[in-house]
N, C-alpha and C positions, 0 to 999 in steps of 0.2 A: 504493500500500500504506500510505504514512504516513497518507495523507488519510482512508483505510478505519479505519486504527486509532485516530487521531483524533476521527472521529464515532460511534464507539464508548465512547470513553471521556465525549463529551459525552451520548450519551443516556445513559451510569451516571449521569454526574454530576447529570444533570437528574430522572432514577429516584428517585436520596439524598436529592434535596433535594424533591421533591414528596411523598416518602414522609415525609419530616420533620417537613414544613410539616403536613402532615393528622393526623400522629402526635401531635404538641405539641397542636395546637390540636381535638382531634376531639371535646371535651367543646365546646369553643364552636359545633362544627359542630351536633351533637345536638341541644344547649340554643337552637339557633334564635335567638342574641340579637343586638338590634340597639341603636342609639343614641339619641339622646332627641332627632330631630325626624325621626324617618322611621317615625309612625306612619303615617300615610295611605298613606304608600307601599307601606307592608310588605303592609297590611290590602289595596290594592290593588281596593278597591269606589268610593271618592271616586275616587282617583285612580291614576294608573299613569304612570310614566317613560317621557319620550318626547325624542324628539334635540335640541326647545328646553327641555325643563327646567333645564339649564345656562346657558341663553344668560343669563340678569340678572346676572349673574357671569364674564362672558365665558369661561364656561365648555362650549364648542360641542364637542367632541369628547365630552364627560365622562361621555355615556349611551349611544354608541352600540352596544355590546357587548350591553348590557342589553338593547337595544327589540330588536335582529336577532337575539339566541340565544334570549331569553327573554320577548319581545313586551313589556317595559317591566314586569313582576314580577321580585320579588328571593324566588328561591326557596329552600327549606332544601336544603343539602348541596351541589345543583349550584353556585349561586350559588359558593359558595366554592372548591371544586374545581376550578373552571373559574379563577379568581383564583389559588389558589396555584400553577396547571400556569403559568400568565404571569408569573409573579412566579419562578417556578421557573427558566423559561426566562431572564427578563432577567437572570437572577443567572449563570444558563452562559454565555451573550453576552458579561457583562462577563468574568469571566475569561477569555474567548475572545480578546475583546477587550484584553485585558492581555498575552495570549502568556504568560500560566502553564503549565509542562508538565508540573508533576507534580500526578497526580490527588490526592494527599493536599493539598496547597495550594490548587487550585483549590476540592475538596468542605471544607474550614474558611472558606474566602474566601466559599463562597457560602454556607454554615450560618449567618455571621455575617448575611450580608445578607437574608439571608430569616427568622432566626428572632429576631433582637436586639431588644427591647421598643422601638423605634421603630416598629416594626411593629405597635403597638399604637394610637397615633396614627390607623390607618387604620380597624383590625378597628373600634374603635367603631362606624363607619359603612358595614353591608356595602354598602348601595345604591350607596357609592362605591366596592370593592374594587375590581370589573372593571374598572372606566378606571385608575384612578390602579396597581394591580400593571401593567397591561399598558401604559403609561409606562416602568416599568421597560423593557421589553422593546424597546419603540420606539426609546430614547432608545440603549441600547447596540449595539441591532441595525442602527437608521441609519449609528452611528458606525464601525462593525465594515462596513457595507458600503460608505460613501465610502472608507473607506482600504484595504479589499482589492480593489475594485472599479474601475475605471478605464472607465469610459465616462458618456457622459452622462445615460442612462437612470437607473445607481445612483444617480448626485449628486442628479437628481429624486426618485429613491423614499428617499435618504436626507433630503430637505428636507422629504417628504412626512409621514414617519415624527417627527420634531422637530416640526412643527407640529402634527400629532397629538396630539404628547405636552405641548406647552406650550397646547394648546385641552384637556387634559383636567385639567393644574394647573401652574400657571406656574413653581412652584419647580425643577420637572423641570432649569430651567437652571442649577440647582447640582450639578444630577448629570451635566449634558454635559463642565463645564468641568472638575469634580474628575474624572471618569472622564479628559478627556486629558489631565490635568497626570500625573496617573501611568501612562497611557500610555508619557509621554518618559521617564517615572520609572524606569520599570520595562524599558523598549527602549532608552532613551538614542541619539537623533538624532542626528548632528552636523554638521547641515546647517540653516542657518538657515531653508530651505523647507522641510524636512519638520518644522522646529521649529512653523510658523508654519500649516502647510495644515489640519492638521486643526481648527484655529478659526474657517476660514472661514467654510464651511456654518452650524454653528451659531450664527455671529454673525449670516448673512444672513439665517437662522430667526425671530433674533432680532427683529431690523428688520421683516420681514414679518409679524410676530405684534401690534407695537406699531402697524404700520400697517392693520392687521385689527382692533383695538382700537379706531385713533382712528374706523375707517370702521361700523363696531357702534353707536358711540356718538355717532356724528351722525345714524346711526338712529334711535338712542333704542331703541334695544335690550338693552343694560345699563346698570346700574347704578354711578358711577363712586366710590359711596362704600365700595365691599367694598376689604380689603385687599392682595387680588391685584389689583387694577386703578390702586390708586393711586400716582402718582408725586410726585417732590419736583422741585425746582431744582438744575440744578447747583452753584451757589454753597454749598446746605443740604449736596448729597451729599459735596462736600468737606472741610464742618464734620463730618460725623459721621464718618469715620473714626476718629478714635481711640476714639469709641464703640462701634464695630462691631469695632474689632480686640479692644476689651474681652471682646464680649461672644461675640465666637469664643473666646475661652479660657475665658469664664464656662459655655458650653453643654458646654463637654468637660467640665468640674470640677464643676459644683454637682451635687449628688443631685435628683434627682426622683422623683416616685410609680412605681416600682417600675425606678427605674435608682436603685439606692442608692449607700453610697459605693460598697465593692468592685467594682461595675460601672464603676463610675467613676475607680478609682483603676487596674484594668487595664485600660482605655481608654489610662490617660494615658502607665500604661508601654507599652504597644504604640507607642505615636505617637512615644514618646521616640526607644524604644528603633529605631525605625526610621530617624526623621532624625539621630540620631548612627550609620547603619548607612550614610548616603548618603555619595557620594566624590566630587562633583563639584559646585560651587556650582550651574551652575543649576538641577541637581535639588534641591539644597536649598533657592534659592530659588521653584523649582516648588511644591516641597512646603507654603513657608509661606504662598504665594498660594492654593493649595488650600484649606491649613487655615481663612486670612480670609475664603473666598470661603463657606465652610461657611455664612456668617452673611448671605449677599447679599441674599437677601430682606427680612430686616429692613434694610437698606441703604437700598433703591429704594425702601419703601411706606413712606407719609405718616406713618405710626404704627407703629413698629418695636414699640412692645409688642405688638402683634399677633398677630406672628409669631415674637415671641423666644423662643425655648424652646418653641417648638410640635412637638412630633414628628412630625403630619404633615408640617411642611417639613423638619424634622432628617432622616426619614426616606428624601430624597435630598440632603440635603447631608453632615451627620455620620455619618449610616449609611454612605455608600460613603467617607468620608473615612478611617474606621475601619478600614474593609475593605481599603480603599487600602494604609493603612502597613501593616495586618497582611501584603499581599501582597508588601509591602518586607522586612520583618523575614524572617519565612520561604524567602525566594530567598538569607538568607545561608549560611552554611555555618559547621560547628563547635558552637561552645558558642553563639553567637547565634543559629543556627538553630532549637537545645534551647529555648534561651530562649522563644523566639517559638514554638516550637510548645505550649509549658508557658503562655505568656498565651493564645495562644490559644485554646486549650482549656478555660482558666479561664473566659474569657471567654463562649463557646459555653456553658458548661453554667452559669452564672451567667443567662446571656439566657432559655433554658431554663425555670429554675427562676422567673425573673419573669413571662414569658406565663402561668405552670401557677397563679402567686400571682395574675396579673391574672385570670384567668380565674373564680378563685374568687370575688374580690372583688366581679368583676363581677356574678357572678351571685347573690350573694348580697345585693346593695346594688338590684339591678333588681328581685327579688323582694323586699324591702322596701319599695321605692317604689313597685310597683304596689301592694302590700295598702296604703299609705296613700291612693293613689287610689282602691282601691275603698272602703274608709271612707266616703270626702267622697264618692264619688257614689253610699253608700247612705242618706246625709240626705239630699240633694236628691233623690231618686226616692221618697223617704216623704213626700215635700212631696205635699198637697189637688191643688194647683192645678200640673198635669203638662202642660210645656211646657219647649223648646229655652231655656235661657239662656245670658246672654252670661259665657263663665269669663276675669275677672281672678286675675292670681296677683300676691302682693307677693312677689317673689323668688322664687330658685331651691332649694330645697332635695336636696340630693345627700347619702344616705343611705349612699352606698360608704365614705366613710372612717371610718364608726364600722366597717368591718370591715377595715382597710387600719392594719397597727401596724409599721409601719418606717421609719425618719427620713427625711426631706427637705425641700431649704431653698428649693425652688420650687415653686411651685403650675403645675402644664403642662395644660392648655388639654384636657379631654374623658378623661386616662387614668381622674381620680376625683374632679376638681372638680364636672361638669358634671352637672344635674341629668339622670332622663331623661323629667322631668316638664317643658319647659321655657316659658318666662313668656310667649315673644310666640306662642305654638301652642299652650296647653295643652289646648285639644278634641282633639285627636288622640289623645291617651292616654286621657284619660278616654271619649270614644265609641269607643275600642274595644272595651271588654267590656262595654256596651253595649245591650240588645236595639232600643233604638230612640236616637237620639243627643238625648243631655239636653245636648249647650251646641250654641251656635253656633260658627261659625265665626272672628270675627270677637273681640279682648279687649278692646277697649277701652271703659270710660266714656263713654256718651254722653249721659245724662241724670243728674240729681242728685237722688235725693229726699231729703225732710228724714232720714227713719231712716235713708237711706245714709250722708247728711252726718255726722250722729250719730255712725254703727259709727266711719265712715273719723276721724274727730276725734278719737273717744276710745280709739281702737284702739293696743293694746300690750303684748299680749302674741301671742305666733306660734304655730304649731302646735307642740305638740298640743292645745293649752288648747282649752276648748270655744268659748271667744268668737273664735277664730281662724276663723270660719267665718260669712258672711253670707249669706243666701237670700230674698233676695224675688220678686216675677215675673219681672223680668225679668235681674236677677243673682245669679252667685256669685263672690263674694271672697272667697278663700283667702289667707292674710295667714302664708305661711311662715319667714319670717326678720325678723330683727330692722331688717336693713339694707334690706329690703323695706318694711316700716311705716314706715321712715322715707323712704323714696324715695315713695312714695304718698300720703303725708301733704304731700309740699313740693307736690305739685300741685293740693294742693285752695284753690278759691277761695276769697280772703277776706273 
């Protein structure tokens, strides 16, 4: 009977939160919008997503959803639907997974997870929804069946489901290790082996994931210079601690493109107010390895600015870190229960009101940016002499934050920096609208002519000036930014 009322209250809980997730976001569903290098894909006539599109990235898991529901197209509405029911589910998992019992904490613990602007990190990219939401899912559903399961089949399908999920984006293991530190957090062990078991699995994930890595890449199947693949020395990982403990508190505190302060300043009281709510040091020390661990990826890769302040990786680290203490704070009782359900809820409707603000920006900064692509590709289609050229861009130019007016003191990686015009792809957006495709494939400079020589030398001023635009036969130079002319100019011979 408990067990009947129990998966009752989880398909409500999974109901709320998929009705949520489509509720918030159903203008992004509509608008059809996608990110700035997944025109080919979208267009789906060059090209279509298939099970090694990930692999240069050792990213082998990361399309499978895509090519078996949807043959390798990313379509309007299902695509996403199908994404937030997984994203739905890992957020019911974890609180599952947490042994939360009351449905009002559970359905705030999982609104946070599912609708809090890290969440935005992803949306840019639908082509990647399906894998990286259904990560969520993996990651908590593996962990929820090694520790209610007891035979050796689960430990297999929970190794299976980890590797999965670190084959679709490696950060996933900020979400193993924060999900079981407040496991104990929130169940409190007190036995050194049940303290210790649920790390196991995921550590041996881990190892077999690095050793799937080194064996890809004696292939020569990826790529070893992407940021997920890259590691340092032990000696280095040692040095940067104090860096990394920094920048775990820098990622809770600083404002970003639509995590402003308030989002941020009730972030920080949730997390307070939860580790002054814990009663026994090693939850507390649980709680602070958690919070450091928020920051692992930038840890481990060769170039932590990478990943520092990236919302896709924040998006399992800080995101369920967040969710974490909120699911501390709320299990207390009294006035600190009030407390915490009064952040939370700030919180929730705060994350809210940022997706509804990203959404607008979005779409009003992509439709800008396309009308200035179609501009430049209606000179080059009045050109005499009608042929495929080769499109240089000098820079990125990203049109969203002339519609984007609210403080923040770090620039984060695709919310509103990134163009969706971008410099090493830029055929893709301009042949899409299209009738026959005016560039090549292919940006780079391979010949020099003297009037090329010329523009590129004397060139400086950037769009929209009319001299920001070169066209001869075989190119076009689009000279966007100031930082672009001057990046294009160092490479010219002298």
């Amino acid at each position: 009977m408990r067990q009947k009322k129990s998966n009752i209250q989880d398909f409500k809980l999974f109901t709320a939160l998929f009705i949520a997730l489509n509720l918030v976001f159903c203008f992004y569903q509509t608008t059809f919008f996608w990110g700035n290098h997944d025109w080919d894909w979208i267009k789906g006539t060059d090209q279509l997503l298939a099970l090694n599109t990930g692999m240069f990235e050792a990213r082998y898991a990361k399309f499978i959803l895509n090519v078996f529901l949807f043959g390798g197209h990313v379509l309007p509405i299902l695509n996403n639907v199908v994404a937030f029911a997984l994203l739905a589910l890992g957020a019911v998992l974890t609180t599952h997974y947490w042994q939360l019992k009351n449905f009002g904490d559970k359905l705030l613990v999982g609104l946070f997870i599912t609708l809090s602007p890290y969440i935005l990190g992803w949306l840019y990219f639908p082509i990647n929804i399906l894998g990286n939401f259904a990560a969520v899912a993996l990651v908590a559903g593996g962990l929820l069946l090694f520790e209610t399961k007891k035979s050796v089949l689960s430990y297999v399908l929970s190794l299976i489901c980890f590797l999965l999920a670190l084959g679709v984006y490696p950060s996933v293991m900020e979400m193993m290790i924060i999900l079981i530190c407040f496991r104990h957090i929130l169940c409190q062990p007190l036995q050194f082996k049940e303290f210790i078991k649920p790390f196991v699995l995921p550590f041996l994930a881990l190892v077999i994931f690095k050793l799937m890595l080194l064996f890809l890449s004696a292939q020569h199947l990826i790529a070893g210079d992407y940021y997920n693949l890259q590691t340092v020395s032990a000696t280095e990982l040692v040095k940067r601690v104090p860096d990394i403990i920094k920048l775990a508190f820098e990622q809770l505190i600083l404002p970003l493109p639509f995590m402003n302060v308030s989002f941020k300043i009730l972030s920080l009281l949730i997390v307070l107010g939860a580790l002054f709510s814990l009663r026994h040091i090693y939850s507390g020390l649980l709680f602070v390895a958690a919070f450091i661990l928020t920051a692992l990826s930038s840890w481990l890769t060769a170039t932590p600015v990478d990943t520092a302040f990236m919302p896709r990786v924040n998006f399992y680290g800080v995101n369920f870190f967040i969710a974490g203490a909120m699911a501390v704070l709320l299990l207390e009782k009294g006035f600190r229960r009030n407390l915490g359900l009064l952040f939370a809820g700030l919180l929730i409707l705060q994350s809210i009101t940022a997706d509804f603000y990203a959404e607008k920006v979005w779409a009003m900064g992509k439709t800008a940016e396309e009308n200035m692509v179609l501009r430049i590709a209606g000179r080059v289609e009045n050109e005499e002499n009608f042929k495929p050229r080769v499109p240089v861009v000098a820079g990125e130019l990203s049109l969203r934050p002339r519609y984007y007016h609210d403080f923040y003191l770090i620039k984060s990686p695709y919310l509103l920096d990134h163009s969706f015009m971008v410099r090493h792809i830029p055929s893709g957006m301009f042949n899409f609208y299209t009738a026959e495709n005016l560039f090549d494939k292919t940006s780079v400079i391979s010949s020099m002519s003297d009037e090329l020589y010329h523009f590129l030398n004397t060139a400086d001023k950037p769009y929209p000036h009319y001299s920001s635009l070169f066209i001869d036969d075989d190119y076009v130079i689009m000279l966007l930014t100031k930082d672009g002319i001057k990046a294009i100019k160092a490479q010219l011979p002298k």
